[in-house]
C-alpha positions as CSV (number, residue, x, y, z in Angstrom):
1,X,0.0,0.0,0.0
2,X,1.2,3.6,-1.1
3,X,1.8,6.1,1.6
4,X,0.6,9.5,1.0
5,X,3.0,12.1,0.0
6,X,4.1,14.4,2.8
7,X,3.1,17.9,2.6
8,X,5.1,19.0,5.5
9,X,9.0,18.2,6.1
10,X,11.7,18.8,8.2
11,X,15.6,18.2,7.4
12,X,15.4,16.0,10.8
13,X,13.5,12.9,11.9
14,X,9.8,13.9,13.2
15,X,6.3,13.3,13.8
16,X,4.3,12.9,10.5
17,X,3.6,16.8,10.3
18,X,0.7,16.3,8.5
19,X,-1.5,15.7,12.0
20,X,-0.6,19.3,13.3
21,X,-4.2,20.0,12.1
22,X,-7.4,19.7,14.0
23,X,-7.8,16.7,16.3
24,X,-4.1,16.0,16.1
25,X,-0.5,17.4,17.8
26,X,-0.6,20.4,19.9
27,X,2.4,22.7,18.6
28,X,5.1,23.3,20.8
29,X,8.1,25.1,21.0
30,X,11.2,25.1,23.4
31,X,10.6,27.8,26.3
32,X,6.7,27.0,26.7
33,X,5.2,27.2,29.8
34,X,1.8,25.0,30.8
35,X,-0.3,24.9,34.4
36,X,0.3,28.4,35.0
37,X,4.1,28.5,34.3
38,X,4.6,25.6,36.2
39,X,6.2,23.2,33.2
40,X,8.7,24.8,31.3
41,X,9.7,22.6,27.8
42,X,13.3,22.5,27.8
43,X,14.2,19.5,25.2
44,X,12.1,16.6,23.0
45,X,12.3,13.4,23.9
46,X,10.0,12.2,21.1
47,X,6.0,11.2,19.5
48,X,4.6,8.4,19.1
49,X,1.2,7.5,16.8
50,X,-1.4,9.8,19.4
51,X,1.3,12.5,21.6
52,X,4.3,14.2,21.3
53,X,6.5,13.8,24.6
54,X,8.8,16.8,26.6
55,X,11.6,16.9,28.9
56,X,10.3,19.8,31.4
57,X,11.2,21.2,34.5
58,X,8.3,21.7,37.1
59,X,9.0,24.6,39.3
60,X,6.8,23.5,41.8
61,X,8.5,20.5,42.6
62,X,11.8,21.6,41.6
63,X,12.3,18.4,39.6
64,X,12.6,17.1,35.9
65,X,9.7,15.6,34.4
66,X,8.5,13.8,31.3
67,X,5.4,15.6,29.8
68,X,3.4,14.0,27.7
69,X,0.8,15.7,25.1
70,X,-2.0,13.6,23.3
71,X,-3.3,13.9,20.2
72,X,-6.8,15.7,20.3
73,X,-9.0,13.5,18.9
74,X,-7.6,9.7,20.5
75,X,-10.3,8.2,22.0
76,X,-8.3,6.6,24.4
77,X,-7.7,9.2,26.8
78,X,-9.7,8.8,29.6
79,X,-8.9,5.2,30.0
80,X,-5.2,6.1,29.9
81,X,-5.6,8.6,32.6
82,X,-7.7,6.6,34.5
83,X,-5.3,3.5,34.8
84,X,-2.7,5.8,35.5
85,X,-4.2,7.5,38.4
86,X,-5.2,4.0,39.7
87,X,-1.4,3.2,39.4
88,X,-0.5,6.2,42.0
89,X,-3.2,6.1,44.4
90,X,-2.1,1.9,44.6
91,X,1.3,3.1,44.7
92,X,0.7,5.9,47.8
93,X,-1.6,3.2,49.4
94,X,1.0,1.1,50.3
95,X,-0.4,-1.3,47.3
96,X,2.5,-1.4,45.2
97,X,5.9,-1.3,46.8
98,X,7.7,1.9,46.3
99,X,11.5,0.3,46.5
100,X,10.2,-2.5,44.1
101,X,7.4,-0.4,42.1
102,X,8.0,-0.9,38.4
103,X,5.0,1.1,36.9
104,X,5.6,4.8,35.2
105,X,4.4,6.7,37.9
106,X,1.8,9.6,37.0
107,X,2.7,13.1,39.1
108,X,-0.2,15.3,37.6
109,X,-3.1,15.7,34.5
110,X,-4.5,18.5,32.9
111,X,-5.8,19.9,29.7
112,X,-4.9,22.6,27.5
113,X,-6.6,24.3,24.3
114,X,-4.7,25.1,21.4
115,X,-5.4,25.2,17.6
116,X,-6.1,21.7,16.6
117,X,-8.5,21.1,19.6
118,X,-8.6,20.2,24.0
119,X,-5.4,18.0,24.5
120,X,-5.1,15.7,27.7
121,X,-1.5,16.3,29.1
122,X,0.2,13.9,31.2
123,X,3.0,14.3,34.0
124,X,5.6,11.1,34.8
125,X,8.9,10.3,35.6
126,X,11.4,10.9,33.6
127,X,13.6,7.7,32.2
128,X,16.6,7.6,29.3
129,X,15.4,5.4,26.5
130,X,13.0,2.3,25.8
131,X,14.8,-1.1,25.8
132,X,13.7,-1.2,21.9
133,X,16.1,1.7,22.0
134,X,18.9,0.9,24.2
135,X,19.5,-2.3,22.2
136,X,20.4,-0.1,19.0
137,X,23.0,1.6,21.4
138,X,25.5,-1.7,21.3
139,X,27.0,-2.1,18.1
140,X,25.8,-5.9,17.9
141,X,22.2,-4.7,18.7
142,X,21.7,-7.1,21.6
143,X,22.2,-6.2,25.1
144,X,24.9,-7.5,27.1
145,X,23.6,-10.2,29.3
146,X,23.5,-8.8,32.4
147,X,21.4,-5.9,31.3
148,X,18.8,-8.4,29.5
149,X,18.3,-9.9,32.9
150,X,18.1,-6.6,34.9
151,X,15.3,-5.6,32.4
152,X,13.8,-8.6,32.5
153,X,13.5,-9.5,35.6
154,X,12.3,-5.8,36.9
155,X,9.7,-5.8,34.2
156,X,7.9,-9.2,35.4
157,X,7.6,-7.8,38.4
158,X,5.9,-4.6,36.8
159,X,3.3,-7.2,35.2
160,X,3.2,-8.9,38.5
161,X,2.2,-5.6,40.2
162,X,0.1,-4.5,37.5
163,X,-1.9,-7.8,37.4
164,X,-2.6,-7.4,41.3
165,X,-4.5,-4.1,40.5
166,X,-6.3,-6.0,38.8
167,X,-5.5,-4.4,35.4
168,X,-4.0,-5.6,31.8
169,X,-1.1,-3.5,29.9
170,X,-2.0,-5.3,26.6
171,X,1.0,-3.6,24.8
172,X,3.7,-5.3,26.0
173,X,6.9,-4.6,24.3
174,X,10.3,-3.1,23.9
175,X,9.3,-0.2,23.1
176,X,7.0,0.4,26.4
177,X,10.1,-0.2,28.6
178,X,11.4,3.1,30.3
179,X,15.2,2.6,31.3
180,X,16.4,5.0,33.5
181,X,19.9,4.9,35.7
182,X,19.5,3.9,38.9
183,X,21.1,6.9,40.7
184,X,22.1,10.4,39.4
185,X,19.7,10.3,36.8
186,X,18.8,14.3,37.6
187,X,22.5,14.8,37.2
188,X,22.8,13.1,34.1
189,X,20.3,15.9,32.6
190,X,23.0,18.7,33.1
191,X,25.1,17.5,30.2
192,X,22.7,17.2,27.8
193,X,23.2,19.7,25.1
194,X,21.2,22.7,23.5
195,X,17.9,21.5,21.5
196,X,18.0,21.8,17.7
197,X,15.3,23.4,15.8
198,X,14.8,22.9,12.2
199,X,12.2,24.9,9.8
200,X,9.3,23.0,8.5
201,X,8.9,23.2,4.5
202,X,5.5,23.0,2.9
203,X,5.3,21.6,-0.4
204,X,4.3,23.7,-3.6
205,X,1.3,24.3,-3.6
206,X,0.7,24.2,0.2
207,X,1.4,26.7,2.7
208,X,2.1,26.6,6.4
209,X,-0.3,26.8,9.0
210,X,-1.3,28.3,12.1
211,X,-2.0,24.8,13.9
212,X,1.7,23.9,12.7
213,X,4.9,24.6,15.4
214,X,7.2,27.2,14.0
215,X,9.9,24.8,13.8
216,X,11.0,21.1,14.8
217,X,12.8,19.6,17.9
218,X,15.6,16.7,17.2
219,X,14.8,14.4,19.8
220,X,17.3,14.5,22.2
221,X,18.7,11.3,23.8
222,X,18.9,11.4,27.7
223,X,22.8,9.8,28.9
224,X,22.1,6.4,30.8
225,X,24.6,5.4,33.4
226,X,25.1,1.1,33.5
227,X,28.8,1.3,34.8
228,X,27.4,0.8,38.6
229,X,25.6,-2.5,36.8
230,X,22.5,-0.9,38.1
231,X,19.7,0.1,36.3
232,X,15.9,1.0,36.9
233,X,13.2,-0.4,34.0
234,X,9.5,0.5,34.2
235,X,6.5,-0.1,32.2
236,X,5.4,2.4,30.7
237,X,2.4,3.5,27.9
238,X,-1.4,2.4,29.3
239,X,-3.0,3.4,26.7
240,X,-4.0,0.1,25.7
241,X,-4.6,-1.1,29.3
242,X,-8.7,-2.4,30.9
243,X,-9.6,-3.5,33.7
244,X,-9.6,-7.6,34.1
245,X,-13.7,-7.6,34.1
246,X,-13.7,-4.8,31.2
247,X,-12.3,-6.2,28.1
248,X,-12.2,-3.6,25.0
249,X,-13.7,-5.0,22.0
250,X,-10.5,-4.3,20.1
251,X,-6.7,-4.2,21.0
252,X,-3.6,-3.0,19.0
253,X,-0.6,-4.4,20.5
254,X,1.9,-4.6,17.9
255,X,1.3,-8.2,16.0
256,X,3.8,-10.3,16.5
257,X,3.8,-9.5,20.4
258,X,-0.1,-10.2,20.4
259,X,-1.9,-13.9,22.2
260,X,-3.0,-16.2,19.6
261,X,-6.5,-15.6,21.3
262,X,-6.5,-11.7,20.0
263,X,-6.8,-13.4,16.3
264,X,-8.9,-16.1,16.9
265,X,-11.1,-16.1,19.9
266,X,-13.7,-13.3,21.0
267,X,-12.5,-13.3,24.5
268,X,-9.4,-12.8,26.0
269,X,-8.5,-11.8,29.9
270,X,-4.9,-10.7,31.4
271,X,-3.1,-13.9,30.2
272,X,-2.7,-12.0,26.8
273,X,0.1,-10.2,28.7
274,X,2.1,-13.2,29.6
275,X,2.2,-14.3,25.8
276,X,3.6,-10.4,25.2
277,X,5.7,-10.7,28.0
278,X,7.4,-14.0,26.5
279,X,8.0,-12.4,23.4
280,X,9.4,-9.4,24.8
281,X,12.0,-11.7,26.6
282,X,13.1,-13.5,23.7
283,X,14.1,-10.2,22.7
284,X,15.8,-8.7,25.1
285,X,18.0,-11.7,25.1
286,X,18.6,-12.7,21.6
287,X,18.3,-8.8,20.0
288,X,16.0,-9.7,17.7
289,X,11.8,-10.5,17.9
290,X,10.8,-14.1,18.3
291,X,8.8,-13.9,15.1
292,X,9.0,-12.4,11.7
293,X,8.6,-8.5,12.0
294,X,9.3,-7.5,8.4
295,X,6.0,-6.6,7.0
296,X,4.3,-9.3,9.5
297,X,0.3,-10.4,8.6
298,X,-1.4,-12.7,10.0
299,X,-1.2,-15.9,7.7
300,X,2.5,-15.5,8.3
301,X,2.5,-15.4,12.0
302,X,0.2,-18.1,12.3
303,X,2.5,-20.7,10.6
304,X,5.2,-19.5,12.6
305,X,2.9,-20.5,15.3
306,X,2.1,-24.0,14.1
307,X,5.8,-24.7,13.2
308,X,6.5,-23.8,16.7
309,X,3.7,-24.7,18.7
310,X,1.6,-27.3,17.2
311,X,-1.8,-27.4,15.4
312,X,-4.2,-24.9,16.1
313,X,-7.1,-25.8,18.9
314,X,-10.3,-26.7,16.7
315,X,-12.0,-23.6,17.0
316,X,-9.3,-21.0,16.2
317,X,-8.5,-23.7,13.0
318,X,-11.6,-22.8,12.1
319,X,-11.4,-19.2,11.9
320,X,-7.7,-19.1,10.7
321,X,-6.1,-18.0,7.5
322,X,-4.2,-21.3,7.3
323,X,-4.0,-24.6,9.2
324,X,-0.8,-25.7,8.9
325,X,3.4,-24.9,8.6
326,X,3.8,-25.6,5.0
327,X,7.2,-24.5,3.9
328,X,8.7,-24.3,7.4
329,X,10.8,-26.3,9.2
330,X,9.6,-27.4,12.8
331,X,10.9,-26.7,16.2
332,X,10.5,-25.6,19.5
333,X,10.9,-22.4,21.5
334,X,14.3,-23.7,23.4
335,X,15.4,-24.9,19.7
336,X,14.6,-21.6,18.4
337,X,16.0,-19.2,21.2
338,X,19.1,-21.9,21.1
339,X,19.6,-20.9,17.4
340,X,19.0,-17.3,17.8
341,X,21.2,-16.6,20.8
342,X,24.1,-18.9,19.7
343,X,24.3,-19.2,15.8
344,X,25.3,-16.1,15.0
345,X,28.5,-13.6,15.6
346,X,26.9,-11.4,18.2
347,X,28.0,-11.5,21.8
348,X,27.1,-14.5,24.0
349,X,27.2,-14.0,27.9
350,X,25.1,-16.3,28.9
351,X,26.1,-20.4,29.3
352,X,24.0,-23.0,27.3
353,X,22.4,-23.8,30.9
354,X,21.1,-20.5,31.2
355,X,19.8,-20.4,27.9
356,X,18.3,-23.9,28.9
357,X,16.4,-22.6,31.6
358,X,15.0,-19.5,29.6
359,X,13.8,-21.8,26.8
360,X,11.5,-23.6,29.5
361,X,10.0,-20.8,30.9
362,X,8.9,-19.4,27.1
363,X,7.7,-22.5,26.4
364,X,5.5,-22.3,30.0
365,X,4.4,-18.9,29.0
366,X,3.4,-19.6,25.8
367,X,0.5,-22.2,25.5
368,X,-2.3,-21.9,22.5
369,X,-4.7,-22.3,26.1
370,X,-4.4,-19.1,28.0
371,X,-5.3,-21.2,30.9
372,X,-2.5,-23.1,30.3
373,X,0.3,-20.2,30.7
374,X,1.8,-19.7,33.9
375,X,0.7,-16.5,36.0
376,X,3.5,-13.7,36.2
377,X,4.1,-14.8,39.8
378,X,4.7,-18.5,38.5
379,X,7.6,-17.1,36.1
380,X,9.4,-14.9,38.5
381,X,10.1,-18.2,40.5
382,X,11.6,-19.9,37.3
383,X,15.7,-20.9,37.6
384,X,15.6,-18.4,34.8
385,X,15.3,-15.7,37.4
386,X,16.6,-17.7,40.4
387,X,19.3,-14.9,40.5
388,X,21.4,-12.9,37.6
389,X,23.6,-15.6,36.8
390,X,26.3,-13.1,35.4
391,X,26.7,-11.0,38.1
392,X,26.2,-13.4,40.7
393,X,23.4,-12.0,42.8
């Protein structure tokens, strides 16, 4: 399918500028205050399909903080901000531990009217990158061993706590993994240098526009400190997130991270996370996705699925695009992770043992039967995570 032609560019990756219009991006600029003053913009840290997202200062707090402004017209919002504001009143409630708590923490809401529409605005923590991110930092793309742990390991737990609310993430990823340095993260922010602004261009026959910025931001990348092999990850992005006893009719967790259920089956419940989680795993170790994520559909993912799992159950065969593996060699998740993490020229940290170990948990995570899977509790106790085998604690 043919992408439309851009109307708007910027010498400088960005936000499709197109959606500065009404209903989309609220235009920002470096030096802009929100809440009465009290967030001043100071750098971008980047956009995603429905917000743009700020490094700020918040005077009132005397802190750094991430600020986060959606699109006008997602329909999401309120469920976002909802889950979120569950997430802290757990969290000051004494029902999430704060020494252990692994959920982006929300500090404050609000709203604000601009020229494309109302925007929600939303407050965290700040963080240095996404683990999809950090990866790219290491010139084999995979994380040293270690780190995969760390991550893993911490975010688990975030599912764990999560879970207990009772609520879903259903967007489990890389990319919705904030990594931030354990200590002297605020310090970290002093080195960062001066934001770069690039002019927007309009194509002929096109002008620009009064619900456009007056220029771009490069996204600026926050320093992360892993020399004291200590590091904080945190689940981050509810956008997609319900309640366990309110299911959305539709979910859009990136395809080859989603349940077999979200393709075939009507119903689905928190176990969707667990399927996401084992995915998200694989990758973290291996530096690269457990399935094919070039131009993924679904016929394609569902023969990876019957090479490595088996036959479909009878009634998702039913409703499938295909029944079977043809053209694909057979094997299991330990065969496959085995192959990944070893057969190639990337670093290897980890002993075959180790690898062992992880391969069994997948597979225990990742059943057609969601009643099948093991609970997030149930994985944290694996030998997998019994303790970080290359640091030895």
């Amino acid at each position: 399918m043919r992408t439309a032609p851009r109307i708007y560019t910027a010498d400088v990756p960005a936000e499709p500028l197109e959606r500065y219009s009404p209903g989309g991006y609220h235009p920002v600029h470096i030096g802009d205050r929100f809440k009465d003053g009290r967030y001043h913009i100071t750098h971008k840290l980047g956009w995603g399909s429905y917000s743009t997202v700020w490094l700020a200062s918040d005077s009132k707090a005397s802190r750094p903080v991430t600020l986060k402004i959606l699109t006008a017209d997602h329909e999401r919002h309120p469920r976002e901000v909802e889950i979120l504001k569950r997430i802290r009143a757990s969290s000051l409630g004494g029902g999430i531990s704060g020494r252990t708590n692994r959920l982006c923490q929300l500090y404050d809401d609000f709203t604000i009217t601009g020229p494309n529409g109302y925007h929600t605005c939303l407050v965290t923590e700040i963080g240095s990158t996404s683990a999809q991110l950090l990866a790219e930092r290491y010139s084999s793309e995979r994380l040293p061993g270690w780190l995969a742990w760390e991550i893993s390991r911490q975010i688990t737990q975030a599912v764990i706590d999560l879970h207990g609310q009772p609520i879903v993430h259903a967007d489990l990823y890389p990319g919705n993994i904030l990594i931030a340095s354990a200590e002297g993260q605020e310090t970290l922010l002093e080195s960062l240098p001066q934001p770069k602004r690039y002019d927007i261009h309009a194509t002929k026959g096109h002008a620009l526009t009064a619900h456009l910025p007056t220029y771009v931001v490069e996204n600026v990348e926050i320093p992360l400190d892993t020399s004291r092999k200590s590091i904080v990850a945190k689940l981050i992005d509810f956008g997609q997130s319900f309640e366990f006893n309110s299911p959305p009719s539709k979910i859009n967790t990136p395809l080859v991270f989603r349940g077999p259920e979200l393709l075939f089956d009507s119903r689905w419940d928190h176990r969707i996370d667990i399927w996401s989680l084992a995915c998200t795993i694989f990758e973290l170790v291996t530096g690269q996705p457990m399935f094919n994520n070039i131009l993924p559909d679904k016929e394609g993912l569902t023969r990876e699925w019957i090479a490595m799992f088996g036959p479909l159950p009878p009634a998702w065969a039913a409703r499938a695009p295909i029944t079977d593996s043809e053209g694909m060699d057979e094997f299991s998740v330990g065969e496959w992770l085995r192959e990944c993490y070893f057969e190639n020229e990337r670093r290897t940290d980890f002993a075959e043992e180790h690898i062992e170990w992880l391969g069994e948990m997948l597979e225990g995570m990742m059943r057609y039967e969601p009643g099948e899977r093991m609970e997030a509790e149930d994985v944290l106790r694996c030998k997998w995570f019994e303790r970080n085998w290359l640091l030895g604690c």
